[in-house]
N, C-alpha and C positions, 0 to 999 in steps of 0.2 A: 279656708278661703285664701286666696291665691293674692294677696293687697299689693303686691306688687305692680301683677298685670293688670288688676285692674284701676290701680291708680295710671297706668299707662294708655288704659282705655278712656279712662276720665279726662285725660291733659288732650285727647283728643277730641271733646263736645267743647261746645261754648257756654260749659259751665264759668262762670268769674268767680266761686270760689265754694269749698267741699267741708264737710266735716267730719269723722267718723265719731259717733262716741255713743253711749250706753244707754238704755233706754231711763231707766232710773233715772239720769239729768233731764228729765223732762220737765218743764212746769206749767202745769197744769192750773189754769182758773177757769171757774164757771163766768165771771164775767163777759169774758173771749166769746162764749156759747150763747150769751145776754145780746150779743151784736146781731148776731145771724137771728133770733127771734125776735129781736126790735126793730132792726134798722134792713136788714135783706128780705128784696121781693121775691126771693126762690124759697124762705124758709117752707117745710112742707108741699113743696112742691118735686123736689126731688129724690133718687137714692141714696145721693152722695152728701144730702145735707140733714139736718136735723128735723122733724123726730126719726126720718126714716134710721139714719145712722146709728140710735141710740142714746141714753143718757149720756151724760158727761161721764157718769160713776162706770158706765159699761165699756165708753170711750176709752177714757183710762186704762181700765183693765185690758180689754184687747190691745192696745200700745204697749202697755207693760209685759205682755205676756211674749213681745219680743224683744229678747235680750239688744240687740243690736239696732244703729242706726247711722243711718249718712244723712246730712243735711245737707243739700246740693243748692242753689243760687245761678240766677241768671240775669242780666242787664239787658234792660231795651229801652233805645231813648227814641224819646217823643217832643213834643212840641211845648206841652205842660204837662204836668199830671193830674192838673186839674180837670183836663179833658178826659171824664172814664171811655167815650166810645175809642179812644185812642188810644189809650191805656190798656183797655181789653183785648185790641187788635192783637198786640203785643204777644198773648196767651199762650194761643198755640202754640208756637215754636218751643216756648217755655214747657209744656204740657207734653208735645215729641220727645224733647230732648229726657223728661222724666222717664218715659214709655222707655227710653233707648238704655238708659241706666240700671232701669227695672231688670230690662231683658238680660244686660250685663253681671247683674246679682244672681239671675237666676239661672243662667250659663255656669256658672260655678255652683250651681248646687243649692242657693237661697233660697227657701222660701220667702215671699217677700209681702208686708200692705204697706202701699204706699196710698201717702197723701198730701197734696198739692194745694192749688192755687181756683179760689173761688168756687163756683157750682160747677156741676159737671155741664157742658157743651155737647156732647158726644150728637147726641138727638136733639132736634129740633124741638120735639114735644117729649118730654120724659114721660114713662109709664106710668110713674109713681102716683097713686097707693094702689092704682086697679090691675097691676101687672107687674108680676118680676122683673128685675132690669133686661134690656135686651143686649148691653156689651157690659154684663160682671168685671169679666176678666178685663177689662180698660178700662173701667168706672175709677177714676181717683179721687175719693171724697174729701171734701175743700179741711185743711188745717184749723181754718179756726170752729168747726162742726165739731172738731174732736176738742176745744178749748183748749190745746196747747199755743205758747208762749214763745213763736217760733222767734223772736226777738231777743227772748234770755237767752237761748242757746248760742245765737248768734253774736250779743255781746260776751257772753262766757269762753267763746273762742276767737274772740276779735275778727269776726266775718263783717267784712262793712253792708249797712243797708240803705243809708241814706246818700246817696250822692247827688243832690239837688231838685230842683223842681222839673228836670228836664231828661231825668233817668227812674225808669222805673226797675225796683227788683221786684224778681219771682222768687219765692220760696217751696221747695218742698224735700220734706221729710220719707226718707225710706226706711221702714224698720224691717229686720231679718231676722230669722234664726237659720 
């Protein structure tokens, strides 16, 4: 891979801050996985979330089974964060700009799965359980589906995530081989 150009193509999104590093630093809890089956109204409703996605144990393994990874970040501010419909808003742009990154990894040759930020939005009504997805290849199933710790990583490389009540970050994880 060519890290040059493409950190050259990165300094050109509105990413606020990148990471490369190995899929191995990953950390993984099932707790993470505990949210999305307790507390989110999409659990089982979707592709990109749990159970469609798979166990934890399965999760894992498909992340692990790519050696490589970029942790990418982006900032949107709002009003409060307390507000999710405003927070939400936010999304998209954050969910493009992964798509654009994706495309950038896989210009040079990546096989790439990546994975983002909440349930997938793509459709309005997802297929999910009576129908295949209808955009696979765009589907980014949400980070904490797969119970990884997108927080350790990002303390482990000093990527900031908190900047107040009136910024919200996006996280998402790309792994490659």
């Amino acid at each position: 891979m060519n890290r040059e150009l493409l950190e050259q193509q990165l300094s050109e999104l509105p990413i606020a801050q990148y990471e490369f590093f190995r899929t191995e630093e990953l950390e993984f809890a099932p707790r993470i996985r505990m949210i999305c089956e307790t507390e989110c109204p999409r659990y089982g409703k979707t592709w990109a979330c749990p159970p469609a996605v798979g166990t934890v144990a399965e999760c894992k393994a498909r992340c692990l089974s790519y050696p490589e990874g970029l942790l990418i970040t982006s900032l949107a501010e709002v009003s409060s964060t307390s507000h999710m419909e405003e927070c939400l808003a936010t999304r998209p742009a954050h969910e493009a700009m992964t798509r654009q990154v994706i495309e950038l990894l896989e210009a040079q040759g990546k096989e790439v799965y990546g994975l983002s930020t909440e349930s997938c939005a793509i459709c309005k009504e997802c297929t999910y359980p009576s129908a295949p997805c209808r955009h696979r290849e765009q589907m980014l199933p949400c980070l904490e589906s797969h119970a990884i710790v997108a927080t350790a990583l990002a303390d482990k490389y000093g990527i900031e995530y908190l900047y107040g009540p009136q910024v919200v970050t996006w996280f998402s994880i790309l792994l490659y081989r």
